[in-house]
C-alpha positions as CSV (number, residue, x, y, z in Angstrom):
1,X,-8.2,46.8,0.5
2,X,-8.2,49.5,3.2
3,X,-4.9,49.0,4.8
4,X,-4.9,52.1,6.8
5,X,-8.8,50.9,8.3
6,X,-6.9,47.3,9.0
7,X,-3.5,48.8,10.5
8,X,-6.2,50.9,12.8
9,X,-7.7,48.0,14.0
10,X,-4.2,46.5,14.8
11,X,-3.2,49.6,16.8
12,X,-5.9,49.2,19.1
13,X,-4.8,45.8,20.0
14,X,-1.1,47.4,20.0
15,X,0.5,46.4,17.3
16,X,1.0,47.3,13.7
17,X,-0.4,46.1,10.2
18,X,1.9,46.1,7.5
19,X,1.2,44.6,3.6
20,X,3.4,44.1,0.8
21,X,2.3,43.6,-2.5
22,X,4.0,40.8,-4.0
23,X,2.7,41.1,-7.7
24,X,5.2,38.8,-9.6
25,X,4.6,35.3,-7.9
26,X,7.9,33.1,-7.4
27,X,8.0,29.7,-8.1
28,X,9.1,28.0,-5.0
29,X,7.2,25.6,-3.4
30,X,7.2,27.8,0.5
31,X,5.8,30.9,-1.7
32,X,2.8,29.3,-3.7
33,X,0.5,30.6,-1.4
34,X,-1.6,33.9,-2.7
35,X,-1.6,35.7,0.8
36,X,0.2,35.5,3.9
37,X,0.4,36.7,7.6
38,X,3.5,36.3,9.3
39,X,4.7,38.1,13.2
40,X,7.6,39.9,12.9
41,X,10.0,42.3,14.6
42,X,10.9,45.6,14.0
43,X,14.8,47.6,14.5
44,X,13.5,48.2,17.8
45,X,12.2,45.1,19.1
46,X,8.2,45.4,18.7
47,X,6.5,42.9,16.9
48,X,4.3,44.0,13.8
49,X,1.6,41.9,11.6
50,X,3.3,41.4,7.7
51,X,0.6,40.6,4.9
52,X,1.7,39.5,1.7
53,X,-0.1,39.1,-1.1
54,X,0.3,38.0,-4.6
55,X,-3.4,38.6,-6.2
56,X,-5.9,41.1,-5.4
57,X,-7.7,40.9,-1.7
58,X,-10.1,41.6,0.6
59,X,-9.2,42.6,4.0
60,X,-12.7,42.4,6.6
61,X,-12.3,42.8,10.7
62,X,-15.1,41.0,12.3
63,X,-14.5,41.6,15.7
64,X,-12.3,44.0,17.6
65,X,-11.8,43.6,21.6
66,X,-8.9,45.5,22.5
67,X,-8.8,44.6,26.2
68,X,-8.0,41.4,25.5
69,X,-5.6,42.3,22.4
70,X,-7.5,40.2,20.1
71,X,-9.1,40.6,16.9
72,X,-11.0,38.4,14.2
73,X,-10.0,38.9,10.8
74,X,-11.6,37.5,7.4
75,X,-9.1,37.4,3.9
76,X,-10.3,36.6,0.8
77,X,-8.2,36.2,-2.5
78,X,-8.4,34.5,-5.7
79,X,-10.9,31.0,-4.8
80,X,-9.2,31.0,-1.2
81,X,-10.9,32.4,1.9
82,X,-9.6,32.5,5.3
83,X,-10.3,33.6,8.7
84,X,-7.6,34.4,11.5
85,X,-7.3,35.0,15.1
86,X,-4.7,37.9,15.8
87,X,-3.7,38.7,19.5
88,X,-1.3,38.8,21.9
89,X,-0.7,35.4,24.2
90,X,1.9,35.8,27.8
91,X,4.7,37.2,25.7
92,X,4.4,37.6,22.3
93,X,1.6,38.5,19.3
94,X,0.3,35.2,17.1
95,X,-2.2,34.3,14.4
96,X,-4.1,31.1,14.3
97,X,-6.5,30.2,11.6
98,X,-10.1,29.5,12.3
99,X,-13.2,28.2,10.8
100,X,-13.8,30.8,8.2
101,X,-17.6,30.4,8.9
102,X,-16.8,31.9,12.4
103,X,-17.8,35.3,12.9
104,X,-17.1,36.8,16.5
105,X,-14.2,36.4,19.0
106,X,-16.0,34.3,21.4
107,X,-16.8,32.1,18.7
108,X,-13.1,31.5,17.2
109,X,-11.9,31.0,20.7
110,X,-14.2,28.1,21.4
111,X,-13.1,26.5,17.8
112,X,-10.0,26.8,18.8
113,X,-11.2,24.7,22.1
114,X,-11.3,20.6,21.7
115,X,-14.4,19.1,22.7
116,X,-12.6,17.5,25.9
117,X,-11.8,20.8,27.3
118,X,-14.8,22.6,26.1
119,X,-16.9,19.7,28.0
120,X,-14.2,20.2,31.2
121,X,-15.2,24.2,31.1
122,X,-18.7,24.1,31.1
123,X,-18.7,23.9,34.5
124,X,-16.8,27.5,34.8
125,X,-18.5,31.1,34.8
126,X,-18.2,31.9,30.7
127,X,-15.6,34.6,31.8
128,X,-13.3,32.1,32.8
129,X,-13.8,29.3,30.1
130,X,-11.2,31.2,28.0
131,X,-8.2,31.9,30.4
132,X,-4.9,30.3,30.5
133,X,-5.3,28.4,34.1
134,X,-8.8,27.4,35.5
135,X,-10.0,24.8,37.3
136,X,-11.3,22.8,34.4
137,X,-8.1,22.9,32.4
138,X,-4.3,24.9,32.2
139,X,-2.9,26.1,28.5
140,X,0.4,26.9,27.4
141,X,0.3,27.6,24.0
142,X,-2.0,25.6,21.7
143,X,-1.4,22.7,24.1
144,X,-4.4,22.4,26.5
145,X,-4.1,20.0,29.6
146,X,-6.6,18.5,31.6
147,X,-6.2,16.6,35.0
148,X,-6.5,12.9,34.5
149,X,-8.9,11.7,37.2
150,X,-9.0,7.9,37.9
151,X,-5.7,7.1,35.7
152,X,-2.9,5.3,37.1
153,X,0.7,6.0,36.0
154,X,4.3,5.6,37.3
155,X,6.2,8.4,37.2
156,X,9.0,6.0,37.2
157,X,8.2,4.4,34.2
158,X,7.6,7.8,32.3
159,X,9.9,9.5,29.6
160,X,12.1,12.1,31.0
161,X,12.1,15.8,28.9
162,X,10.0,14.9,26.0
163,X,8.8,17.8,22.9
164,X,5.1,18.3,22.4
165,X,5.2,19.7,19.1
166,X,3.0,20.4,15.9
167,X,4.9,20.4,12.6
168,X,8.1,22.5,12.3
169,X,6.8,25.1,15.3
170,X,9.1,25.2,18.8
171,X,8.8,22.2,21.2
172,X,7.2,22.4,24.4
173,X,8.9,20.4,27.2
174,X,7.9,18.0,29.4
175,X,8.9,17.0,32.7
176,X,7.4,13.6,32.5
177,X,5.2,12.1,30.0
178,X,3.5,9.0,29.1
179,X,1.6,7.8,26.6
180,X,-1.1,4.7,26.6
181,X,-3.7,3.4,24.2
182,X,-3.1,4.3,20.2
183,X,-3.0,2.2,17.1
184,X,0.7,0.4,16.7
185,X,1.1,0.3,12.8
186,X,4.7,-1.2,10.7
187,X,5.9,0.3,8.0
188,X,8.5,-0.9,5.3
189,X,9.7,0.8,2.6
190,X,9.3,-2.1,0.5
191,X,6.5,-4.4,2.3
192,X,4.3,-2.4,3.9
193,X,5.0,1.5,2.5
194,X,1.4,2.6,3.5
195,X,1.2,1.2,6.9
196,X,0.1,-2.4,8.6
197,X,-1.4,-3.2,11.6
198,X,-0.1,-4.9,14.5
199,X,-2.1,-8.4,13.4
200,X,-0.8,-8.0,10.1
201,X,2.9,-7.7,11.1
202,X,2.7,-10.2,13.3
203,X,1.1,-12.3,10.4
204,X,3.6,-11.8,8.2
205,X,6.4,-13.9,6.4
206,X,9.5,-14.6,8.8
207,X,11.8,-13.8,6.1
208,X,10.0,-10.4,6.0
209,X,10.2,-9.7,9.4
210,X,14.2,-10.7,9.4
211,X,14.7,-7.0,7.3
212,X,14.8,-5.2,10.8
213,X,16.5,-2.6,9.6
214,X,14.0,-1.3,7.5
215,X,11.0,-2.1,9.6
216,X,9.7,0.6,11.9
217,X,7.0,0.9,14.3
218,X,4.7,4.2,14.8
219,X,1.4,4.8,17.4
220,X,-1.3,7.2,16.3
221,X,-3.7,8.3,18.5
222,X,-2.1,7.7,21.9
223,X,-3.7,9.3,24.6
224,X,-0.7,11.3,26.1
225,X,0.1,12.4,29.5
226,X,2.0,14.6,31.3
227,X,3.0,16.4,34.8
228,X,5.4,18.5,36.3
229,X,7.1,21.4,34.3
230,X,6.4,22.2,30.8
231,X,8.8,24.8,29.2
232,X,8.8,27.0,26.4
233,X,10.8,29.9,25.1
234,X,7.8,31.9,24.6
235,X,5.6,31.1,27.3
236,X,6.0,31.2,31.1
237,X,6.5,27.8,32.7
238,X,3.8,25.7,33.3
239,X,3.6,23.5,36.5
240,X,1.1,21.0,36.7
241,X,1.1,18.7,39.7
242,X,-0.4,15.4,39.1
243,X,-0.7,13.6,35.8
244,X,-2.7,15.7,33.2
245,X,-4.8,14.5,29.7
246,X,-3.0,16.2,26.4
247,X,-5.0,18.4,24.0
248,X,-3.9,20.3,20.8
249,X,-5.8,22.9,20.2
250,X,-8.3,23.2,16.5
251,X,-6.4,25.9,15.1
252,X,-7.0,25.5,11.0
253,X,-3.3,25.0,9.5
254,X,-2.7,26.4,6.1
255,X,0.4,27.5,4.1
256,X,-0.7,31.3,4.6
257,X,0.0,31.1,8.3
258,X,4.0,32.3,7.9
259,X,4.1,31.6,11.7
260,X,3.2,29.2,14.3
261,X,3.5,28.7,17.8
């Protein structure tokens, strides 16, 4: 591994590189994984690229584009290879994982696109099918949103400050937001552990259905939507006027991403 080659890369998109060998695994289950990249900040307030590792690797940069503060990295270690996107986004430096088949910039950024939007910018110039705010779609984040043409919602009816969030990374918050559409399923930790669906609960024994307290509904897949201001320590806020289709974005979650959005 070239660290010096790496960290030279990084300094072009102005930041730093910095590994650490970790040779004597721990046991723990948050430190199983062989290699990982984490943002962090320094004594005086600059944030730097960490890369642990636990077993030998091998560091590749596939694409470089400094204007932009982006580059395309490959890691490979032990029977586990992965590809990140490492830039800078509004305020601060992140890494996302990517398909590790990808092989260029333009390439990752479009992974990193759901169908929906892609479809939405294919009407841009390809310059601007990769900006924040277009007129296809606005991003904050890795939340994409799209204006909802044709739907009808109340703003009275919607929820009032709601989190869009992935996992254990910061909240994004909404204004207003509604949700529609989506697959009701029951759960019961005793009846119905795995999941039912709405005809099967309603099916079900009346005795069963009398244990309220330990039945509890949950809708997957709703198609969410949102308008007004969406806030974010790390981002500037967004203002969308008029009601606006929710996207996450296809960033490739694994245990070596240290840190997320």
């Amino acid at each position: 591994m070239d660290s010096e080659n790496i960290d030279h890369h990084f300094h072009r998109i102005g930041s730093r590189f910095v590994t650490r060998n970790l040779s004597k695994p721990k046991l723990t289950p948050r430190s199983r994984a062989l290699f990982s990249i984490n943002i962090e900040t320094d004594k005086r307030g600059r944030e730097f690229f960490r890369f642990d590792h636990r077993v030998p690797v091998e560091l590749q940069v596939l694409d470089t584009r400094p204007e932009q503060r982006h580059l395309l990295m490959a890691v490979s270690g032990g029977n586990i290879t992965r590809t990140f996107l490492c830039g800078h986004d509004e305020r601060h430096y992140f890494a996302a994982g990517v398909d590790e088949r990808v092989r260029n910039l333009t390439d990752a950024m479009i992974t990193l696109q759901p169908a929906p939007v892609r479809e939405a910018a294919q009407a841009l110039p390809f310059h601007e099918r990769f900006t924040r705010a277009n007129r296809a779609f606005k991003r904050q984040g890795e939340w994409f949103f799209v204006r909802a043409r044709g739907v009808r919602l109340d703003k009275r009816t919607a929820l009032k400050t709601q989190p869009l969030q992935r996992g254990r990374s910061k909240p994004h918050i909404c204004q207003y937001l509604c949700r529609t559409g989506g697959q009701r399923l029951w759960f019961h930790p005793t009846h119905a552990s795995g999941g039912i669906s709405q005809e099967q609960y309603d099916a079900c024994d009346r005795n069963k259905k009398k244990l309220v307290d330990g039945w509890r509904s949950v809708v997957r897949n709703p198609e969410v939507y949102v308008k007004g201001a969406i806030t974010h320590p790390d981002h500037a806020t967004l203002v969308l006027r008029g009601w606006h289709r929710v996207y996450l974005n296809g960033e490739v979650l694994s245990q070596e991403l240290g840190s997320i959005d």
